[in-house]
C-alpha positions in Angstrom: 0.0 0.0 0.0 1.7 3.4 -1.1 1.8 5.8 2.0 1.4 9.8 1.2 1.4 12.9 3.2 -2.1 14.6 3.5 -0.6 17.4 2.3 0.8 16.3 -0.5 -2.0 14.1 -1.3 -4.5 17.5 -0.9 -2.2 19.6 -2.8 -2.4 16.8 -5.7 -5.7 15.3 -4.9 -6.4 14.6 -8.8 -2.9 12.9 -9.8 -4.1 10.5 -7.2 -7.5 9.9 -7.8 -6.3 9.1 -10.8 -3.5 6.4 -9.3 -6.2 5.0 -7.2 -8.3 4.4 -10.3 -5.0 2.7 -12.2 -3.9 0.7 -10.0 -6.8 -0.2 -7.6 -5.2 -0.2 -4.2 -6.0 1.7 -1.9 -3.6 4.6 -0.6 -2.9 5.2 3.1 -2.7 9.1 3.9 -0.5 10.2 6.5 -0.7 12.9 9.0 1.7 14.3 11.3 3.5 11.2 10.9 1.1 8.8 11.4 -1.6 7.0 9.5 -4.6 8.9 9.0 -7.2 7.7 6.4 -7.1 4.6 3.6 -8.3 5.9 0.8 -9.6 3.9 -2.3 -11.2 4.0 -5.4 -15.1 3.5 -5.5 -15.0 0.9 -8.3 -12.6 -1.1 -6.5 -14.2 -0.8 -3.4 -17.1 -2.6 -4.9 -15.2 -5.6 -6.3 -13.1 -6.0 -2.7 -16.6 -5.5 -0.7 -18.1 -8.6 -3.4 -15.0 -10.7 -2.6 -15.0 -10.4 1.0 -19.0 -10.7 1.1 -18.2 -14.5 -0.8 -15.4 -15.2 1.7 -18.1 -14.8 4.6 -20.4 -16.7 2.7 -17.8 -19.8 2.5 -16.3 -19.4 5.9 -19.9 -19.8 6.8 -19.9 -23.3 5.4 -19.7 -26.5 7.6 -17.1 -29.4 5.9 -19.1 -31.8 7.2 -22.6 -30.3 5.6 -23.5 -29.9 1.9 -22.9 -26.6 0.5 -27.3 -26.1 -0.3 -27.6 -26.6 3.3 -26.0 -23.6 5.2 -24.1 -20.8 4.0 -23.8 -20.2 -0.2 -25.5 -22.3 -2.6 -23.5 -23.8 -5.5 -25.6 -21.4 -8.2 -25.2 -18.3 -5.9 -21.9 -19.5 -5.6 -21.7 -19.4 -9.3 -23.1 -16.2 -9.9 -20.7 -14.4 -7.3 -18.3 -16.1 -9.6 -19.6 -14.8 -12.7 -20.3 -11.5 -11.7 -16.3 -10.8 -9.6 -15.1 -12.0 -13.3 -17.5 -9.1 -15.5 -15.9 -7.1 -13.1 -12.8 -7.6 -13.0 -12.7 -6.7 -16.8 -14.7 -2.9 -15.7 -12.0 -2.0 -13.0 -8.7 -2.5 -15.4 -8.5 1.0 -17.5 
């Protein structure tokens, strides 16, 4: 994760708006010296919120159970799938 002043970051806020929407990591802003705010790009917000929403889905998911019967069914499952991968191709510019 790239670390910038708030300063510089405020005096430059478009060059890196624009390198949050590039790369799609999320930049840490620092303060006095110390961490301050994570800032990221909305888009890529949105892809990291869907991938950590499946996670919790799975995690959710007892080995010794069927997938249908707690957690994420295999067609949800599926369609998370689908949709992380139509993403994916939106966020890269």
């Amino acid at each position: 994760m790239i670390s910038i002043k708030y300063d510089d970051f405020y005096k430059n806020y478009d060059l890196f708006v624009k390198l949050c929407e590039m790369t799609a990591e999320p930049v840490k802003l620092v303060k006095e010296g110390c961490s301050d705010l994570i800032v990221i790009d909305a888009e890529a917000f949105e892809r990291r919120k869907k991938v950590l929403d499946l996670r919790e889905k799975l995690l959710r998911y007892n080995e010794d159970e069927p997938i249908g019967t707690k957690g994420i069914s295999l067609e949800e499952l599926g369609r998370y799938i689908d949709e992380l991968e139509s993403d994916s191709g939106d966020i890269k510019k």
